[in-house]
Structure formats: structure tokens, C-alpha cells
C-alpha positions in Angstrom: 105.6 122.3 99.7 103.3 119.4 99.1 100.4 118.7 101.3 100.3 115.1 102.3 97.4 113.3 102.6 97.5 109.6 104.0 95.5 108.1 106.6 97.0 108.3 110.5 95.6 109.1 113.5 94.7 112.7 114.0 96.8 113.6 116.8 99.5 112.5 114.5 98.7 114.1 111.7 98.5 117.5 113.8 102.2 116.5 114.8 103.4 115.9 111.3 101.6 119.0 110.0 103.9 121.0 112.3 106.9 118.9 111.8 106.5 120.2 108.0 106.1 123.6 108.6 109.4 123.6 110.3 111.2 120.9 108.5 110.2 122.3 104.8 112.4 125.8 105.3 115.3 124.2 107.0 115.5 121.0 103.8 115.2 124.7 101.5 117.8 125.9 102.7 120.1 123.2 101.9 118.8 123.3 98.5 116.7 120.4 99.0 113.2 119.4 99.0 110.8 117.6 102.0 109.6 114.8 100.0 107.8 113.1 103.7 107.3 112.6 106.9 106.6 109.6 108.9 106.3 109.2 112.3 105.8 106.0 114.0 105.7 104.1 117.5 108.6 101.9 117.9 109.5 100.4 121.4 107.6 102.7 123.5 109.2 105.7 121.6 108.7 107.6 118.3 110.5 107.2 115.2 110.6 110.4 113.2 111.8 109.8 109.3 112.1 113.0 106.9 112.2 112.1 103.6 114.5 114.3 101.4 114.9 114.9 97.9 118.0 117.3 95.9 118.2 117.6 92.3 121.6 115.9 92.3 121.0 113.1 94.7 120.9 113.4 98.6 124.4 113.1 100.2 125.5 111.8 103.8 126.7 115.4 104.5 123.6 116.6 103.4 121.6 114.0 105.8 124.0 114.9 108.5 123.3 118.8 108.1 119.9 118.5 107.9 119.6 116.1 111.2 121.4 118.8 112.8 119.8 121.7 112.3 116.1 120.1 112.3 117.0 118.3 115.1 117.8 121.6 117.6 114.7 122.9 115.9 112.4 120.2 117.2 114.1 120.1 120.8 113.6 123.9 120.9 109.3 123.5 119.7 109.2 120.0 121.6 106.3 119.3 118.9 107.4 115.3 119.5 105.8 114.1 122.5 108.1 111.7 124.3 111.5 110.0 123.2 112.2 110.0 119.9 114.9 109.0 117.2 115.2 111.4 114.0 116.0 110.0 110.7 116.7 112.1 107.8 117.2 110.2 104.3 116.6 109.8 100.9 113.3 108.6 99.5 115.1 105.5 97.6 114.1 104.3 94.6 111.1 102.6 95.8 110.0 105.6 97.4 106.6 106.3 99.8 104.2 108.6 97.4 102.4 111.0 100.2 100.8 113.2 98.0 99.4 114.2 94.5 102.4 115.6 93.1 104.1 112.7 93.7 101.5 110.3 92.0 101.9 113.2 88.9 106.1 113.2 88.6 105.7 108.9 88.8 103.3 108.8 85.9 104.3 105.5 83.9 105.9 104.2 86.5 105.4 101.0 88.6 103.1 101.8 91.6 102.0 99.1 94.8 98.9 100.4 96.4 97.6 99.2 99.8 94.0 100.7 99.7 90.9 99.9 102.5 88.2 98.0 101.4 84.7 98.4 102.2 85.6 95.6 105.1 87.9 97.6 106.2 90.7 95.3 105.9 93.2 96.2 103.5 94.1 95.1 99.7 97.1 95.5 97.6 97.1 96.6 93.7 100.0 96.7 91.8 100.3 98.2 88.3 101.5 101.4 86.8 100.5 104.8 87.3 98.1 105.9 84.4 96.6 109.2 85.5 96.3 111.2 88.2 92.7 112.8 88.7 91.0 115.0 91.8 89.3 112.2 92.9 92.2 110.0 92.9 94.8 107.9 90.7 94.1 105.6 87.8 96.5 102.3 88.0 97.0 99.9 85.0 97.9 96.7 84.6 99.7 96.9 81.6 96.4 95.2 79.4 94.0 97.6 79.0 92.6 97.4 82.6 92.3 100.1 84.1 91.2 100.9 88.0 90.9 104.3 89.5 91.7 104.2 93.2 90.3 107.2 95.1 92.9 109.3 97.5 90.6 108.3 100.3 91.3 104.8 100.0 94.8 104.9 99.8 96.6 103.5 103.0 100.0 103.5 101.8 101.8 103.9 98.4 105.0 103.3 96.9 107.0 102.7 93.5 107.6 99.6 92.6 110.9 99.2 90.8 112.4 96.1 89.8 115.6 95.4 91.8 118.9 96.6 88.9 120.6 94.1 86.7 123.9 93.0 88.1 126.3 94.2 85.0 129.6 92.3 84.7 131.8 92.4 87.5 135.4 94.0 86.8 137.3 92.3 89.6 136.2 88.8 88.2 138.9 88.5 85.7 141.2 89.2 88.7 139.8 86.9 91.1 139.9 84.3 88.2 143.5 85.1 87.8 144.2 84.9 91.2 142.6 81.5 91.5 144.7 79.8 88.4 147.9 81.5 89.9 147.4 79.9 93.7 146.5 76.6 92.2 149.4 76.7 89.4 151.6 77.5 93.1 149.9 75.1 94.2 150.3 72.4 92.5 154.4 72.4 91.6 154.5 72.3 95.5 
């Protein structure tokens, strides 16, 4: 299971730390994998996401098992202090990295960093990830530009696909069709 490290608020963190040692078995034993955790104040409550990733794609039914048995699990601990909602999905393709391994199985592929500055106030770099290292991950701009942006710095990161390429549309022929036959009707009316 991989250990995430992003900033959030320490009593947080504790939270999520024991959200994932209860969440990782029960996402195992639906052959799946805890890809992250996020848990954020929403309208006075929490919102609790679990990220999770199968080899052959997450399903509804696997979402909906998951949900159920997590979701008895965490009523039964009450780690969550307060109303919550649970949400248990996919990643998507432009998925949250949270940890090292992550950054390592996206090598090559397009990353958006927000990182702290030294003002702390926060930056965005964009670019694809060229290495991962101890100290943190090297990002490239595609010329031979290279930045390393330390772990510590990293406020948030996700890939950065481009959005898929509409491919040709079968029903059109039909709907063109359909369109000539109600004006043909049309028209001898």
C-alpha cells in the first residue's frame, strides 16, 4: 500500500492515515487497489473520496461493494469526526498523484503541479514527468528544460491528459437519412 505524502492539516492527515489502514484490506479484497484518499470540508460536513484502482477498470458494482462494506467499517471505528458523505470511485484519467509510485507508473506522461513557493502562495507547472528521484520529481517541458520539483513542495498533482478525439459518429448517416426522408415527406405534402 502506498504511503501518501501531500500537504493537509495534521489532524487530517492522522484521519486519513487510519482511513487507509482500514480502507487498503477491504479495496484488496475486491481485487482492487486504494489508489487515495481525500477528505475535505464541504458545507459544514466532510467529504470522504477513496480513490480505487482494478487491473481491468473499476465497475459501479465494484464502487457499490466497496461503499458498503467500507462504509459499516467506518461507522463501526467512527474515525470521521462529524457528518460525512463517502465517495468511492475511480481515479479518472486525469487522476490525483499522492505518492511516489504514482509519479514512477506516470513516467512520460503529462503532469500539472501546483507547488508553494517561497511566498507561500502557490504556482502551477505543467510538463511531463521525466524522473522520479528521493528528493522529488523532475518535470520537462518537452525542450530540453528540465525542473526538479521537491516532494515537499508539492501541493497537489495530477495527470494532464488531453481531452479524446471525437471519432466518427455511427448514428450520423442515420440522422442524415432521417433528415432527407422527413423533408422528402415533407415537401410532396
Amino acid at each position: 500500500m502506498p504511503a501518501f505524502f501531500f500537504r493537509m492539516n495534521p489532524s487530517v492527515e492522522n484521519i486519513v492515515g487510519r482511513i487507509t489502514e482500514i480502507a487498503g484490506p477491504v479495496i484488496e479484497e475486491e481485487t482492487g487497489e486504494l489508489w487515495g484518499i481525500e477528505l475535505l470540508s464541504e458545507a459544514n460536513k466532510w467529504v470522504l473520496r477513496v480513490l480505487v484502482e482494478t487491473e481491468a477498470g473499476v465497475t459501479l458494482d465494484d464502487c457499490t461493494k466497496i461503499h458498503r462494506q467500507l462504509g459499516d467499517l467506518l461507522d463501526v471505528h467512527d474515525i470521521v469526526p462529524g457528518p460525512y458523505t463517502l465517495e468511492v470511485s475511480s481515479p479518472g484519467i486525469n487522476r490525483q498523484l499522492f505518492c511516489r509510485e504514482h509519479y514512477e507508473r506516470s513516467l512520460g506522461q503529462p503532469v500539472h503541479l501546483e507547488i508553494s513557493t517561497t511566498t507561500n502562495e502557490s504556482s502551477i507547472v505543467k510538463g511531463c514527468i521525466a524522473n522520479v528521484e528521493s528528493v522529488g520529481v523532475e518535470i520537462s517541458d518537452g525542450d530540453k528544460e528540465r525542473l526538479l520539483v521537491g516532494w515537499k513542495d508539492i501541493v497537489r498533482a495530477r495527470l494532464d491528459m488531453p481531452p479524446a478525439k471525437p471519432g466518427p459518429n455511427p448514428n450520423k448517416k442515420i440522422r442524415k437519412k432521417r433528415r432527407r426522408v422527413r423533408k422528402e415527406s415533407c415537401s410532396q405534402t
